[in-house]
Structures are given as structure tokens and as C-alpha cells.
C-alpha positions as CSV (number, residue, x, y, z in Angstrom):
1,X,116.4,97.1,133.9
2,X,119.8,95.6,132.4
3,X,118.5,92.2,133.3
4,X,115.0,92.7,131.1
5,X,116.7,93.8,128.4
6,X,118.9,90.5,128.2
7,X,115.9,88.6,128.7
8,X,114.1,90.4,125.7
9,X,117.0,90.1,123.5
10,X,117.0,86.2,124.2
11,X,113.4,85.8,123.7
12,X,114.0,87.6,120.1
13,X,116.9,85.6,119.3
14,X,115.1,82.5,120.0
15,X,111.3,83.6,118.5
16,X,113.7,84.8,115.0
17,X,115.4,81.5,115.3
18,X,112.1,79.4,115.6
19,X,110.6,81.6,112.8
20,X,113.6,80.0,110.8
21,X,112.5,76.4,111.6
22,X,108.6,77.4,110.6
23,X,110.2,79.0,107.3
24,X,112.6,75.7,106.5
25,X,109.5,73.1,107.3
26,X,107.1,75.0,104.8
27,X,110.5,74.8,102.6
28,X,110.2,71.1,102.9
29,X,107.0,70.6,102.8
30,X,106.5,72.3,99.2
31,X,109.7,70.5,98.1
32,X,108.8,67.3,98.6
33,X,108.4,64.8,95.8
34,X,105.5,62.1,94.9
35,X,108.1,59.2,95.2
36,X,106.6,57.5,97.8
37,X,103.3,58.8,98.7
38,X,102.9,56.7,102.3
39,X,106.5,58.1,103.4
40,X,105.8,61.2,102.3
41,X,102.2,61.8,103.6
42,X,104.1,60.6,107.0
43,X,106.2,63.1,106.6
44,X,103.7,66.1,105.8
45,X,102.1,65.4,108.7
46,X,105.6,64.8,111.4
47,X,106.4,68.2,109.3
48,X,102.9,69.7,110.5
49,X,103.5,68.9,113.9
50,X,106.7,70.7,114.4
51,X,105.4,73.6,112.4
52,X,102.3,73.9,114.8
53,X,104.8,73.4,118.1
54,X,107.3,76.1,116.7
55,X,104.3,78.4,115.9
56,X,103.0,77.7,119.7
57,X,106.6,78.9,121.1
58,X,106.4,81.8,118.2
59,X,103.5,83.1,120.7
60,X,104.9,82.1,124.0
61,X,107.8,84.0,123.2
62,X,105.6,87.0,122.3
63,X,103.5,86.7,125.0
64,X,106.9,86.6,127.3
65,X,108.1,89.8,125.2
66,X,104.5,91.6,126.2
67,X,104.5,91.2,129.7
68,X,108.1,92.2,129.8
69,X,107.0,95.5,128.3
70,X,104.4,96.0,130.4
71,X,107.0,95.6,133.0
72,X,109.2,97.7,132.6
């Protein structure tokens, strides 16, 4: 049982810690300026992509945290 619960804890640590990254790419994303509109639509949509991969680990990590549950 001591061994799920450190697994559990981990997957929190690192879902709380990717819910970070999701919350500092929207952060960039609304403060970006209109400087450069090429660069920044560029950036938007590099921005996107780790926002979308961050949100896919989000729900691996939840998924992970189920089946644990359902384990024990």
C-alpha cells in the first residue's frame, strides 16, 4: 500500500506542476504584444501546442490517479 501512495503523491505533484505550465502559457498568450504580428502568431500557435501536450499529460496523470484508486 506504502508504494501506491508514493506513486499517487508523484502523479499529483507532477499533474499540479503541469497545471502550472497550462496556467503560465495562457499567461503568455494574453500578454503578448502586436509588435510583430508573424513572430507572434508563431508564437500563439508553438504556445498552443504545449498547452494541448500539458493538458494531454493533465489526463494521463488522472487517468493514472483512477486506476490507482480502483486498486487499492
Amino acid at each position: 500500500m506504502p508504494h501506491y501512495e508514493q506513486v499517487r503523491h508523484a502523479i499529483s505533484a507532477r499533474k499540479h506542476s503541469l497545471e502550472s505550465v497550462v496556467d503560465g502559457v495562457k499567461n503568455r498568450k494574453n500578454g503578448m504584444q502586436d509588435e510583430n504580428h508573424e513572430i507572434e502568431e508563431k508564437m500563439i500557435h508553438r504556445l498552443n501546442q504545449i498547452e494541448a501536450e500539458a493538458k494531454d499529460m493533465i489526463s494521463y496523470c488522472e487517468q493514472t490517479e483512477s486506476a490507482l484508486r480502483r486498486e487499492i
